[in-house]
N, C-alpha and C positions, 0 to 999 in steps of 0.2 A: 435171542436170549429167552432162556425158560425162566417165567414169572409161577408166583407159587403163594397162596394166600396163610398167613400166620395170624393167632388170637394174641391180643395183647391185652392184659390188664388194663383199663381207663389211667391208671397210678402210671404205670407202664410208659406210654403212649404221652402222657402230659409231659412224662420226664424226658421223653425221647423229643419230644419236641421245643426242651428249654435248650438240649443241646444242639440240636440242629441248624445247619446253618441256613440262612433265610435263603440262598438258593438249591440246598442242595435236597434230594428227594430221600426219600426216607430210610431208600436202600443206601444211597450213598453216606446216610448219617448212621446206618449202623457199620458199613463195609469202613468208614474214618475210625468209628470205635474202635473195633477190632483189631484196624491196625495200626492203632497204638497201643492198645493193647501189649501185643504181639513184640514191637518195640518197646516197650519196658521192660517186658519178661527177660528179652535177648539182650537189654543194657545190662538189669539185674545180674544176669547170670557173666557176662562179661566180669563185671566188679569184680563178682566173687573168683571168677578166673583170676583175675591179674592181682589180688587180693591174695590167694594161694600161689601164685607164680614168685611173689614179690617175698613172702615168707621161707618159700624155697631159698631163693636167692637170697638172703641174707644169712639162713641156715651155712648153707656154700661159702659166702664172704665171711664167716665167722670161721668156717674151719679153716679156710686159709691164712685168717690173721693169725691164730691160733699154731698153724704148722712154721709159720713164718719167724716167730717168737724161740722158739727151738731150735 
């Protein structure tokens, strides 16, 4: 594994280290960031998928009550 040195603000580095977990090393407490991160982003945009699915489809279930009526 390629190591690789990064400058962190003191602010930075304090805050990284309130979330860190007391074994984990510091790559591993940003690589945990990230992928949750990463997993929100992908819930968020789910929501909105089935959030727009769910609008269609009632779109649909209304024109058929509608056709059904006549």
């Amino acid at each position: 594994m390629e190591t690789t040195t990064i400058k962190l603000r003191k602010d930075t580095k304090n805050n990284l280290d309130v979330v860190r977990l007391e074994s984990e090393s510091y790559d591993e407490a940003i690589q945990r960031i990230l992928k949750d991160m990463k997993h929100k982003e992908l819930k968020k945009q789910l929501i909105e998928c089935y959030k727009h699915m769910g609008k269609e489809d009632l779109k649909i279930l209304q024109e058929w009550e509608n056709t059904s009526l006549d």
